[in-house]
Backbone as CSV, one residue per row, in Angstrom:
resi,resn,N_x,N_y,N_z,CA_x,CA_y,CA_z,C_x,C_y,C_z
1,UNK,13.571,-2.394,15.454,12.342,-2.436,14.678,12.643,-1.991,13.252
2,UNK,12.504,-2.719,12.491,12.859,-2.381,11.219,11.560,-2.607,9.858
3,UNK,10.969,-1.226,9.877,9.900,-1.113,9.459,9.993,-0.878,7.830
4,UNK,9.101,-1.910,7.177,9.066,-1.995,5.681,7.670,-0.888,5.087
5,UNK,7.432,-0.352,3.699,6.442,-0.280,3.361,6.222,-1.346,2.305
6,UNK,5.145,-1.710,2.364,4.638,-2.975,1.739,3.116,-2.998,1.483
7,UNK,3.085,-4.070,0.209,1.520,-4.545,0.658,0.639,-5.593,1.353
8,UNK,-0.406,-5.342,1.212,-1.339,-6.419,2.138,-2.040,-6.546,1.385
9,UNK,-2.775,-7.762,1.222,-3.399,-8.634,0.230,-4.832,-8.254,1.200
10,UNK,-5.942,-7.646,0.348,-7.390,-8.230,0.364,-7.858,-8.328,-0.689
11,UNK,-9.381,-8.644,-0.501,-10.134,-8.928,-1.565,-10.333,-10.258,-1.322
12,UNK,-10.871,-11.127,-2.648,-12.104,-12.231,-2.687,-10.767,-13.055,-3.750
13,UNK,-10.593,-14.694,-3.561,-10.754,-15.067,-4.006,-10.462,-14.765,-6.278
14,UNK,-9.110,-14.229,-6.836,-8.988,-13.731,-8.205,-9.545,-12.571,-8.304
15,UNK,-9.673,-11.769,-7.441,-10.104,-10.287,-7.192,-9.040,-9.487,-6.245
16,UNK,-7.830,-9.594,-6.724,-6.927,-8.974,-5.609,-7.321,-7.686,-4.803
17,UNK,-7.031,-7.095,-4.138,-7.061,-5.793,-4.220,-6.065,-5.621,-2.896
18,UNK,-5.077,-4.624,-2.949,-4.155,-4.431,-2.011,-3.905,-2.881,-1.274
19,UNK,-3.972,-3.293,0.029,-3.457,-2.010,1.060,-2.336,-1.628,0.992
20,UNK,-0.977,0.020,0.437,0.183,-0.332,0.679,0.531,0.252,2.320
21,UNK,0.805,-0.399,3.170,1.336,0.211,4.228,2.353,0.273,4.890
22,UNK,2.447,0.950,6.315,3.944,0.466,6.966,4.001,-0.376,8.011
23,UNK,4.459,-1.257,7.637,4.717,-2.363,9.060,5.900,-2.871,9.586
24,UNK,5.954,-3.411,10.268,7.378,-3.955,11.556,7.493,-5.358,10.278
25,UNK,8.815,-5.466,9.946,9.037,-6.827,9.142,9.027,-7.632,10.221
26,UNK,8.728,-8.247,10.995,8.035,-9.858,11.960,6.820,-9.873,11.549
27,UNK,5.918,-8.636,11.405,4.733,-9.519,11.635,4.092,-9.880,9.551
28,UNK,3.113,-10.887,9.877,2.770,-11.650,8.875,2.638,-10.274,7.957
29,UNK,2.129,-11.119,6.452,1.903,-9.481,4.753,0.877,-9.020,4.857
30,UNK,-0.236,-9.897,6.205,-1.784,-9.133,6.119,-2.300,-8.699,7.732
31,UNK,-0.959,-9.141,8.059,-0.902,-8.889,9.616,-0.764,-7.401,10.050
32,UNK,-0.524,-7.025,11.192,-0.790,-5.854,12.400,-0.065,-4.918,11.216
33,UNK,-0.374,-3.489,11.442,0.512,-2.722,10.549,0.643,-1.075,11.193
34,UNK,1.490,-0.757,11.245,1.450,1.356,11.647,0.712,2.093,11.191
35,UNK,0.374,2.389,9.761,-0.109,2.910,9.173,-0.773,2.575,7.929
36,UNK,-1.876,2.784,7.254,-2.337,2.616,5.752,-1.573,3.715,4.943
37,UNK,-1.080,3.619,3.911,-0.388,5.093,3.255,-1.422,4.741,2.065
38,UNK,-1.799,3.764,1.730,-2.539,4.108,0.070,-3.609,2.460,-0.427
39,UNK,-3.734,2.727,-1.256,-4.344,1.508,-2.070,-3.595,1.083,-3.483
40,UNK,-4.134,0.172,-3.700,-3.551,-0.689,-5.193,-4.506,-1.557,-5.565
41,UNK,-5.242,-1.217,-6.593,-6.268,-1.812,-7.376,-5.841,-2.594,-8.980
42,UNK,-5.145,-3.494,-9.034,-4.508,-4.274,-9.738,-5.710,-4.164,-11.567
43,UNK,-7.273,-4.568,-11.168,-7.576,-4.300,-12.186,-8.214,-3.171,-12.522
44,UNK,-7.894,-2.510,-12.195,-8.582,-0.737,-12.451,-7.022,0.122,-12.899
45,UNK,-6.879,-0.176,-14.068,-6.165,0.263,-14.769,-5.877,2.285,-14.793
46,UNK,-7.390,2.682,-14.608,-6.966,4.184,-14.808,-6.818,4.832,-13.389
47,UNK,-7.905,4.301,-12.331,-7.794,4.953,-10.996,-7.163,3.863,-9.861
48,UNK,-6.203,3.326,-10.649,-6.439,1.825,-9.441,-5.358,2.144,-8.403
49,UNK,-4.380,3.249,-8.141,-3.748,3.791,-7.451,-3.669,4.924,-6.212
50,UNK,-3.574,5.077,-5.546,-3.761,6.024,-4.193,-2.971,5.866,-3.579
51,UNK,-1.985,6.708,-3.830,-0.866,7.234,-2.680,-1.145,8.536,-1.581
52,UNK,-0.591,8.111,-0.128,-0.294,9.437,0.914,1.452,9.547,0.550
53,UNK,1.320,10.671,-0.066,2.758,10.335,-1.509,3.601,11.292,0.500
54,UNK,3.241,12.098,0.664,3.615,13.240,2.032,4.079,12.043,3.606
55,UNK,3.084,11.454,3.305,3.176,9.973,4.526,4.020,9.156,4.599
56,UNK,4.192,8.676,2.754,5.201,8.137,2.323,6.561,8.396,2.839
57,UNK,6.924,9.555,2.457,7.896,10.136,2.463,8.530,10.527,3.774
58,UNK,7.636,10.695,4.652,7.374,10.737,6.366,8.249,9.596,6.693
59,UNK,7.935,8.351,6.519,8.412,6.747,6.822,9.823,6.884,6.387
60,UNK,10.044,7.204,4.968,11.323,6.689,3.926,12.267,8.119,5.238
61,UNK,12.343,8.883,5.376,12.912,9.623,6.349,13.361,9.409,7.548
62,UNK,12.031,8.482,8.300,12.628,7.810,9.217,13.056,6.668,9.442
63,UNK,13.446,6.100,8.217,14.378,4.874,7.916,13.666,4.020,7.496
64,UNK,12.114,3.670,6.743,11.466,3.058,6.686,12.028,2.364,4.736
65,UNK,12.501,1.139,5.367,12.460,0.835,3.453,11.368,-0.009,2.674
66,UNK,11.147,0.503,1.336,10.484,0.120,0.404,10.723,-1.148,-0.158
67,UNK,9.532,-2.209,-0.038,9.979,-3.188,-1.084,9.961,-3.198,-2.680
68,UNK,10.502,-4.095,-3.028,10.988,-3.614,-4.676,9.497,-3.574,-5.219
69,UNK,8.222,-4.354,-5.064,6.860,-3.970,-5.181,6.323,-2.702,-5.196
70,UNK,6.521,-2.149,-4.050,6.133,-0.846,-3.918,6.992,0.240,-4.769
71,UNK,8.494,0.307,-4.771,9.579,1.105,-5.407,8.913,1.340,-7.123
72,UNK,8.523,-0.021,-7.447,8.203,-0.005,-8.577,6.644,0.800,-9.376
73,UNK,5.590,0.691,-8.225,4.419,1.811,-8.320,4.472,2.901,-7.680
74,UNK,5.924,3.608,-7.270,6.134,5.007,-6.689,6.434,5.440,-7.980
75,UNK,7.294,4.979,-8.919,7.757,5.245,-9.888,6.915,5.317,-11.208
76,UNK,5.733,5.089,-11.135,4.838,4.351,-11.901,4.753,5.691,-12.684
77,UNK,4.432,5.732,-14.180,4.354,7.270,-14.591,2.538,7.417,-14.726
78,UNK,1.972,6.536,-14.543,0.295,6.664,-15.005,-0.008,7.895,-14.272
79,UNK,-1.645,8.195,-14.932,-2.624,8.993,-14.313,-2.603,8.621,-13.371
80,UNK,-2.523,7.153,-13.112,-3.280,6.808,-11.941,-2.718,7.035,-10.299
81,UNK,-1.422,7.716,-10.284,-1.234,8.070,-9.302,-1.821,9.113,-8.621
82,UNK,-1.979,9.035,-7.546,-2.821,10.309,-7.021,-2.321,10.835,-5.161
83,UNK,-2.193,12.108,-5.168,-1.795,12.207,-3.863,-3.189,12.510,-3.004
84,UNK,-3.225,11.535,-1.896,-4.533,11.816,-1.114,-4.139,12.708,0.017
């Protein structure tokens, strides 16, 4: 089982809005998943971020890897990160 953190696409139609979580790489990007660790709000520039930064880190420990998507808003320097 080789479990990614990643995102999942919701929202409407040019209204993205994305779940980042951990899932088994077989199943589909909006498919079955382990856990929710956060959100990603693409146009909400100041709060559009929510990390379980502790949860995170839980996964990456037990071998869980990051896609270069996600690697790239762990790193993110904004306000908008936030540990829930």
């Amino acid at each position: 089982m080789a479990v990614k953190i990643r995102l999942s696409r919701h929202g409407s139609k040019k209204k993205p809005f994305y779940r980042i979580v951990a899932s088994d790489s077989i199943y589909p990007r909006d498919g079955r998943f382990i856990e929710m660790l956060g959100t990603y709000d693409p146009r909400n520039k100041v709060n559009g971020l929510k990390l379980k930064k502790e949860a995170i880190e839980e996964w990456i420990k037990k071998g869980a890897q990051l896609t270069d998507t996600v690697k790239k808003l762990m790193k993110s320097p904004s306000p908008a990160v936030q540990a829930q």
